[in-house]
Every structure is written in C-alpha cells, then in structure tokens.
C-alpha positions in Angstrom: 0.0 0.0 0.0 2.6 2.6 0.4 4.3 1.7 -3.0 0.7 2.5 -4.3 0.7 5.7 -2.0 3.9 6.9 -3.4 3.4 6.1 -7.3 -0.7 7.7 -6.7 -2.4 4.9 -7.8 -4.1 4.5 -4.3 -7.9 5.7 -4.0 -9.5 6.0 -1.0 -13.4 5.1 -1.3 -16.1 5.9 1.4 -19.2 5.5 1.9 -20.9 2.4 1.1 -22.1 -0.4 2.3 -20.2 -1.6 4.9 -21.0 -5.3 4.7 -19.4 -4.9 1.4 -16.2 -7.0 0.7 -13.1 -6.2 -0.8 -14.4 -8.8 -4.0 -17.7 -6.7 -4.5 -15.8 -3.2 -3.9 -13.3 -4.3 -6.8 -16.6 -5.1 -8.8 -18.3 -2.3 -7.9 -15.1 -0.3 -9.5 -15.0 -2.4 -12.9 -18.7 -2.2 -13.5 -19.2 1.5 -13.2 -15.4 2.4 -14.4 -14.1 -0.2 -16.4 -10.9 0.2 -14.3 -9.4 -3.4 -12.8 -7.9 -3.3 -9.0 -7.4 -4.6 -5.7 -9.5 -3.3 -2.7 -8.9 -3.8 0.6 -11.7 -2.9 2.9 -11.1 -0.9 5.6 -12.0 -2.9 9.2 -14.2 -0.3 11.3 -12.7 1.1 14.7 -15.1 2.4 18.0 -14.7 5.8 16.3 -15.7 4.7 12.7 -19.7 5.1 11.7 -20.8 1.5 11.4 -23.8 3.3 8.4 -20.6 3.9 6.3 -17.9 1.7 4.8 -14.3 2.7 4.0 -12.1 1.3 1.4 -8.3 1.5 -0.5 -7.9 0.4 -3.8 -4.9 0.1 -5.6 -5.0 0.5 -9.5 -2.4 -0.1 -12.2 -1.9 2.9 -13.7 -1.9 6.4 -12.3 -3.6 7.6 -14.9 -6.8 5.1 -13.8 -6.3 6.5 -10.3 -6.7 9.9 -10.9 -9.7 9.3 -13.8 -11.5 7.7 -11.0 -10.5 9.9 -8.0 -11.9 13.0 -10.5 -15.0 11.0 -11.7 -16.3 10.7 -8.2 -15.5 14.5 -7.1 -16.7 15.9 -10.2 -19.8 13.8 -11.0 -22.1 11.3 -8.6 -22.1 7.9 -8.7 -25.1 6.5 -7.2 -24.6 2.8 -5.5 -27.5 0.8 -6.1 -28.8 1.3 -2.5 -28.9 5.2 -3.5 -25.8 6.5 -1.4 -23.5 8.4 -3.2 -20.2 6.8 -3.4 -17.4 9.1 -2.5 -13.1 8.7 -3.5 -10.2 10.8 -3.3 -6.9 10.0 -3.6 -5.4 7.7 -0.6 -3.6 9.2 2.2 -2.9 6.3 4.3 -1.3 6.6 8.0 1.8 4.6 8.2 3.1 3.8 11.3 6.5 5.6 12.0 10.1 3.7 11.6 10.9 2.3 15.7 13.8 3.3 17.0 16.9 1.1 17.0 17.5 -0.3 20.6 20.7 -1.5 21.0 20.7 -2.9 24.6 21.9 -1.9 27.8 25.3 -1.5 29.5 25.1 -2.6 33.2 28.2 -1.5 35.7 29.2 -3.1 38.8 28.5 -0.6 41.2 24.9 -0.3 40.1 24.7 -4.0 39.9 25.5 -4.6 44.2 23.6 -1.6 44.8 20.1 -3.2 42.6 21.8 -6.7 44.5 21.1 -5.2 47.7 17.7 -3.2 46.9 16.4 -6.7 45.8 17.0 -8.5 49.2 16.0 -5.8 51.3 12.6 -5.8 49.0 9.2 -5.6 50.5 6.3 -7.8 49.2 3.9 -5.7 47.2 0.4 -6.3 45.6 0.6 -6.0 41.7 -3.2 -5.2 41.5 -4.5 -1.8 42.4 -5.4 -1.0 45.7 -8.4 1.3 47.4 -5.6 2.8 49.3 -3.6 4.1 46.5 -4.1 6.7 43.8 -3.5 4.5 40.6 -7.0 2.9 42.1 -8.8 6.1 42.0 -7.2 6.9 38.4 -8.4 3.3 37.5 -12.1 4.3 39.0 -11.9 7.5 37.5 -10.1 6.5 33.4 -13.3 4.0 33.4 -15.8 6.1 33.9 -14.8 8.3 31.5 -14.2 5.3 29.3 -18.1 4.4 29.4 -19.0 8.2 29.0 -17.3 8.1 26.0 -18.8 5.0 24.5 -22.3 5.7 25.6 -21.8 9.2 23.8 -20.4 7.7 20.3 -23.4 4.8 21.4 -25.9 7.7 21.2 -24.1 9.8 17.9 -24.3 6.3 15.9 -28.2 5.6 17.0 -29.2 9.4 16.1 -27.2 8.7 12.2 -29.0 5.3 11.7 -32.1 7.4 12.5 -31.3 10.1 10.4 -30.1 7.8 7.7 -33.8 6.0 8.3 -35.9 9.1 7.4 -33.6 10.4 4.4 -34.5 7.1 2.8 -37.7 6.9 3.6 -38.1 10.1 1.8 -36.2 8.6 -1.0 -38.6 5.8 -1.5 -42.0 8.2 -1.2 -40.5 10.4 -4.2 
C-alpha cells in the first residue's frame, strides 16, 4: 500500500455499504469504471460510523487513479442502495520507523547496589489498591471510558435514525 501511496495509484473510497467485501468493492469499480484493481476494505474502529464503509484500492496505472479519483468528485455515482459513493486520492497513515534499541550497559556498582535493593525488597500487591491513587485513576479512566462510549453509542443511534428518514423520503418520491 505505500508503494501505491507513493506512485498515486491509491484511491481511498467511502461511503458504502459496509458489509461490502473487498471482491464486491473491486466489482463495484469495474462495472461503473471499467478500471481493474485490488480493494482492501477498511475494518471499522469504536470511532468509525458502522452506516458507512471505507475502502483503499490500488489501480495499475496512475492515470486510472486519478480518472477515477476525479470521476467521483466531479460527477455522482449513485450505488444501487442510492448513497453516493465518494473517492479521493489515498492518504494512508503509516506507522512511523521504531527506533533502534541497541541494549543496555550494566556496571558493577549499580549491579550490588540493585543486588542489595532486591534482598532488602518488600512484598507488594501488583493489582490496584483502594488505598492508593492508581486505584482512583483506575475508578476515574473508566468512567470516562463508558462516558465516551455511551456518547459515540448515542451519535451512531441518532445517524442510523437520520439515515432512516432520508431514505424513507427517497422511496415516497
């Protein structure tokens, strides 16, 4: 994918279907474009809309890229559900190079001194504790955590709804 990001033959393609496959998204490009390629559809995330699918697809030429990138910004292609299928050209987020870790140097003073720390060592619970502050951290990061969730719970219920009436309307005209 990042060869494909760097010659611009990558298209990004959103909103569809999302129980779409990668097989019907690459004939879904061939029948309306007469373009071949490979899709790869894009797995959804907690933050993703699960009404909307997400999709890269790698053609063979630049050229067919950028014909179908401009195709679908210019004109509207109409899926056979009635949503307007959207592409632009990929910009995929690659992960950045890890550092190199060579390793550690250890020196002998350090070593009697951790020698010593270690038998003088008190047992210690590894789980958190009322009595401490990661517990109240722990209380506090998971109730944000179900905040958040019921809130994106509550932003995907009023799409679907949303998404409900707009078709209705669709089918009455």
């Amino acid at each position: 994918m990042k060869t494909a990001y760097e010659q611009g033959t990558l298209v990004l393609l959103e909103n569809f279907d999302p129980s779409l496959t990668s097989v019907e998204v690459e004939n879904i490009i061939w029948n309306g474009f007469n373009e071949s390629c490979t899709a790869k559809v894009i797995q959804r995330t907690a933050f993703s809309s699960p009404h909307s699918g997400q999709a890269f697809v790698i053609f063979k030429k630049k050229d067919a890229a950028e014909l179908v990138a401009k195709k679908l910004d210019n004109g509207c292609f109409l899926m056979s559900n009635g949503r307007p299928l959207f592409g632009s050209i990929g910009r995929p987020c690659f992960p950045e190079k890890k550092p190199i870790f060579y390793g550690h140097h250890v020196l002998d003073q350090h070593r009697t001194q951790m020698q010593r720390e270690m038998k003088d060592a008190v047992s210690t619970s590894h789980c958190s504790q009322p009595n401490n502050i990661e517990y109240e951290m722990a209380l506090e990061w998971c109730l944000l955590q179900e905040r958040s969730d019921k809130a994106w719970s509550r932003l995907f219920k009023q799409q679907g709804e949303e998404l409900r009436k707009v078709k209705a309307k669709m089918k009455s005209k």
